[in-house]
N, C-alpha and C positions, 0 to 999 in steps of 0.2 A: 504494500500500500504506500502510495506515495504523499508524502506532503506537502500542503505547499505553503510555500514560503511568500510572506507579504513584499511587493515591490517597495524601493526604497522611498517614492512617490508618492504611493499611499497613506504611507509612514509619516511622510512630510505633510502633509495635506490634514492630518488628525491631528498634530500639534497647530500646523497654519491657523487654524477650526477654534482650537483650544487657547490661541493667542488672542481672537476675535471674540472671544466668549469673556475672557481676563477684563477686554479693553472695555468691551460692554457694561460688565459690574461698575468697572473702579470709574466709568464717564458717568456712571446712577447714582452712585455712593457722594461722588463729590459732588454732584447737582445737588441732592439732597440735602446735603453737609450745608453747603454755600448760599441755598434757597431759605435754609433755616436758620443760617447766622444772618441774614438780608432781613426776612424778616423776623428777628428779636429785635435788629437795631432801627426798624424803619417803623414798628406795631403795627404790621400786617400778618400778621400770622393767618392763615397756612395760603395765601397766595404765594408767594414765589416756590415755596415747598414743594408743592405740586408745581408749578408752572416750569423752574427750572428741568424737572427730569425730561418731561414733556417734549421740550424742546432737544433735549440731547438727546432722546431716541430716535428722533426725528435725524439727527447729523451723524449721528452713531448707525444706525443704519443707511443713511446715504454713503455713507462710507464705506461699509459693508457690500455693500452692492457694487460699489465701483471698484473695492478691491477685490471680491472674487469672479467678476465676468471673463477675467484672461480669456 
């Protein structure tokens, strides 16, 4: 029985995947962060909160898309 062995491309392409998944969180995390330090200092609470992530998934996946059409 033979095995087979994953191309080295493959390989490349599940971490590529797994770097675009990384950027996704830590673009959510810091919207979030930055939405909520905006608004404690401005007394709007929870407009930017929500509004910041919003927007970065929006640019987070534009991004996304134009980096993996190759």
């Amino acid at each position: 029985m033979s095995k087979r062995v994953p191309s080295p491309s493959s390989d490349r392409s599940g971490w590529r995947y797994l770097g675009l998944a990384t950027q996704l969180m830590v673009y959510l995390i810091v919207a979030v962060w930055v939405g909520y330090r905006l608004d404690k200092a401005f007394s709007i609470f929870p407009l930017l909160t929500a509004l910041l992530p919003l927007i970065s998934l929006v640019v987070v996946f534009y991004k996304i898309i134009r980096e993996t059409r190759h």
